[in-house]
C-alpha positions in Angstrom: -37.7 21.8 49.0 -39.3 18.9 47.4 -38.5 16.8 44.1 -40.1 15.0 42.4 -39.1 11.4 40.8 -38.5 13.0 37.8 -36.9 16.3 38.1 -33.4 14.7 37.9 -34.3 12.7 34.3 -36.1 15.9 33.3 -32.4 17.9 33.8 -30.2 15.1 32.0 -32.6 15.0 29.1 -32.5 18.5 29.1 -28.3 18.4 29.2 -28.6 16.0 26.7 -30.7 18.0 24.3 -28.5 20.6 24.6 -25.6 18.6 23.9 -27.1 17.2 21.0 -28.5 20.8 19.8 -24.8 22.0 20.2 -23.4 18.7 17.6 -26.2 19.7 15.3 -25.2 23.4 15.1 -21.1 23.1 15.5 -20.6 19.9 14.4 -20.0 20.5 10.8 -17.9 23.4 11.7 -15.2 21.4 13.9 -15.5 18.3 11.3 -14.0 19.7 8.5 -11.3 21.6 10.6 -10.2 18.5 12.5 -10.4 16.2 9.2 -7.9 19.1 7.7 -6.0 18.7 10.5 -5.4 15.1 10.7 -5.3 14.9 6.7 -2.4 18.1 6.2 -0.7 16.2 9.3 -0.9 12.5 7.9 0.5 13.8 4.5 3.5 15.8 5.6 4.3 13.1 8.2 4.0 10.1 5.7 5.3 12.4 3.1 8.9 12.9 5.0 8.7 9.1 6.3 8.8 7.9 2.6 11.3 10.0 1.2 13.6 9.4 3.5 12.4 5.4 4.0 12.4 5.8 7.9 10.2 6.8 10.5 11.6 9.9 12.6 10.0 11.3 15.9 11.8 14.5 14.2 8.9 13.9 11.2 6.3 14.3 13.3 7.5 17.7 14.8 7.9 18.7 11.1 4.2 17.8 10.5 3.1 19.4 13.7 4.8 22.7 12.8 3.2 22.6 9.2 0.1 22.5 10.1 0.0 24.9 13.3 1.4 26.9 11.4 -0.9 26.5 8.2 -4.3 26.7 10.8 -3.0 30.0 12.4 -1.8 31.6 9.3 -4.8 33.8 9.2 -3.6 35.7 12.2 -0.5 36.6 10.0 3.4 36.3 10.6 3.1 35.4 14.3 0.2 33.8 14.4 1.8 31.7 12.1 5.1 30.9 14.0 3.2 30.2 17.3 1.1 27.6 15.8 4.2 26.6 14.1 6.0 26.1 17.8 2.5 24.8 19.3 3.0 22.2 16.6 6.6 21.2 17.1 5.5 21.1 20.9 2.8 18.6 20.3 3.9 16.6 17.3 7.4 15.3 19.2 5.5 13.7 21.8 3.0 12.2 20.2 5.8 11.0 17.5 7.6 9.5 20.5 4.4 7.8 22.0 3.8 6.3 18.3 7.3 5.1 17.5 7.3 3.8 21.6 4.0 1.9 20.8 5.6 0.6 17.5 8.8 -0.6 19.2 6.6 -2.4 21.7 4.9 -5.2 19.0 8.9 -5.6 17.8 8.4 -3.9 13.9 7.3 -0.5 12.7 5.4 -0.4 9.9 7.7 0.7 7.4 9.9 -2.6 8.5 6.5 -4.4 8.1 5.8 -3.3 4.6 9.1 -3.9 4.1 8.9 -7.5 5.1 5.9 -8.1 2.9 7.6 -6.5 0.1 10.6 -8.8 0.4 8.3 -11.8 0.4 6.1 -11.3 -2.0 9.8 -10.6 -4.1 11.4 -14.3 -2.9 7.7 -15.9 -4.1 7.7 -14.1 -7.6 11.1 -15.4 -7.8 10.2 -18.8 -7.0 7.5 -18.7 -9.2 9.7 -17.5 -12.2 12.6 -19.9 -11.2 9.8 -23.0 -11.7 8.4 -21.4 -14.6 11.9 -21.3 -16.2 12.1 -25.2 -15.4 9.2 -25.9 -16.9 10.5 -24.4 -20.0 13.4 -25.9 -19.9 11.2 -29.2 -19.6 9.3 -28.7 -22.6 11.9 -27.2 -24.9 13.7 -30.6 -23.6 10.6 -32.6 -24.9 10.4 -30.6 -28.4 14.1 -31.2 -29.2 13.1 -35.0 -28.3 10.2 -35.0 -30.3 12.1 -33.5 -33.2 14.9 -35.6 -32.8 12.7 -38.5 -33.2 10.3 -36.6 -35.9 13.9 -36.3 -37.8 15.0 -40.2 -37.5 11.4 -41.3 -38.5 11.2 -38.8 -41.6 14.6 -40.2 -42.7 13.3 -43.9 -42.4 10.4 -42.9 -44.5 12.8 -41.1 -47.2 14.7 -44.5 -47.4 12.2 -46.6 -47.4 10.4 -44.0 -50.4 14.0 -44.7 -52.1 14.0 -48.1 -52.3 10.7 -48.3 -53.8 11.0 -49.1 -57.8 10.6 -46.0 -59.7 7.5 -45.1 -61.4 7.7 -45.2 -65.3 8.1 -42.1 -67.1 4.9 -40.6 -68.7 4.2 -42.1 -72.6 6.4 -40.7 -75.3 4.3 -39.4 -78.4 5.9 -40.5 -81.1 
């Protein structure tokens, strides 16, 4: 049997074409499921994680059995509860691998927005607390300045007062 230099390039550019060929024509297909998948899965998941302001591993069972059971509903009742159950089975552990890689860098993220949230909340108070001093400043200066306005207008009233008084217009007689 002989080969030649490029019968093994002429069967991986063949494989490769055919992988390609297969992207092409199934591609589209298994994009939009998947991208469903990941979107119903994210939603329920981050849905249940803020309204109860905690992140469970149970929440991502929850979302797992939502949508298996949303993607086999077309098979009817059982279909339905197997993908529900498929779900559950895959969601917990990948729950528990998230939550374990979370707990390894010391802060989930709901403690993280958390954290942000609290200090952009101390600097708006700072902020407001200077602002407030620097009202207090100013209304300080006006209450000066008026002061002082107040004392000078009443200098300029006696002074007006001691001048001699202007006669009074001619009398027609």
């Amino acid at each position: 049997m002989t080969e030649g230099p490029y019968d093994h390039a002429d069967s991986c550019r063949s494989a490769q074409n055919a992988a390609i060929r297969g992207f092409i024509r199934y591609g589209f297909r298994w994009s939009w499921r998947i991208a469903a998948f990941v979107t119903i899965f994210n939603c329920v998941n981050t849905g249940l994680s803020a309204y109860r302001d905690k992140v469970a591993i149970s929440h991502f069972g929850v979302a797992g059995a939502v949508t298996g059971g949303l993607f086999r509903l077309n098979l009817g009742l059982r279909g339905m509860i197997g993908g529900s159950f498929i779900g559950v089975l895959l969601g917990i552990p990948v729950g528990a691998l998230i939550s374990g890689l979370q707990a390894l860098t010391g802060e989930d993220l709901y403690e993280q927005k958390r954290r942000y949230r609290r200090q952009l909340y101390e600097s708006k108070l700072q902020q407001w607390s200077e602002q407030l001093q620097l009202t207090d400043v100013v209304v300080e200066g006006m209450s000066e300045a008026d002061r002082e306005s107040a004392e000078h207008q009443a200098e300029k009233i006696s002074q007006l007062l001691q001048l001699p008084r202007n006669p009074g217009p001619p009398s027609e007689e």
